[in-house]
N, C-alpha and C positions, 0 to 999 in steps of 0.2 A: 593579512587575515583580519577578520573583526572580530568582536568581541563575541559574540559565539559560535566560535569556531568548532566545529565538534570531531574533525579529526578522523582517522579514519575508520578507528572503533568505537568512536559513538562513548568514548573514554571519561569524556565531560557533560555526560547529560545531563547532570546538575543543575548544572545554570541555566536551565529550563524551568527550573522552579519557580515560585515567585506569583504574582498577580500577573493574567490575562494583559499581553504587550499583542495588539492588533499588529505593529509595524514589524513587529521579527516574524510574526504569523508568516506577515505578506513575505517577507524578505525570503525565508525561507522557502517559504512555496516557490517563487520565484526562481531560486537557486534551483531548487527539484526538479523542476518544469528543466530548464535549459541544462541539468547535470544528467536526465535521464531520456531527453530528447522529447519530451511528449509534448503533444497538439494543443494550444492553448485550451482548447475546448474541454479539454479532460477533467476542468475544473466542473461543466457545466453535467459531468455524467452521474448519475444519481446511485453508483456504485462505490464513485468518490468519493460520493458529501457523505453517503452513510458511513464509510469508514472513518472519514474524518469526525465525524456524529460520536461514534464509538470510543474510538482514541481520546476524547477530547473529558470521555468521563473519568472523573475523578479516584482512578484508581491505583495505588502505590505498586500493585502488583503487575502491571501491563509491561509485558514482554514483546519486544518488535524480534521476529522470527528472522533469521540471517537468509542468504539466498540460498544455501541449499535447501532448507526447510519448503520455501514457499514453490522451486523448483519442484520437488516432487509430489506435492501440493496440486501445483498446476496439471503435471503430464498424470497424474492418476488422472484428474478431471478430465483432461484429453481421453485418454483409455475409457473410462466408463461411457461418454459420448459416442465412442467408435462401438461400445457392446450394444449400446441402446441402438445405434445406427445399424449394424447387424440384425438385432434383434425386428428391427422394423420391417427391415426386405424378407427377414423371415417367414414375417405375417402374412407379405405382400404376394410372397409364392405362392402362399398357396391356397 
């Protein structure tokens, strides 16, 4: 393990505090990238950097959502795309 290890509940977020460390950024990102399988490129997507943009402000209150939150999250997004996609052939009848 190295020294911030954060386990598997995210238990020690602590030791995230502190002055701005470029090299755990990177280390980190790194670990994410290859623990979550994603395309190198995903750094380069502009959906990323704004989250990242976001995250990065200075707020004591920022809550990272666990996976069922962002799960249903996603599939309502699914769902309203499939209504709007409905909605379109609608149009298209008639």
């Amino acid at each position: 393990m190295n020294d911030f290890d954060l386990g598997p509940y995210f238990a020690s977020i602590d030791i995230l505090k502190g002055p701005w460390d470029q090299e755990k950024f990177d280390d980190l990102l790194a670990r994410w990238i290859i623990a979550t399988d994603q395309p190198f490129d995903t750094v380069d997507q502009p959906e990323f950097r704004m989250l990242l943009t976001c995250a990065h402000h200075p707020s004591p209150e920022l809550k990272i959502p666990y996976h069922d939150a962002v799960r249903r999250w996603i599939m309502k997004m699914g769902e309203d795309g499939i209504e709007v996609t409905k909605e379109i052939f609608m149009v298209c009848k008639s």
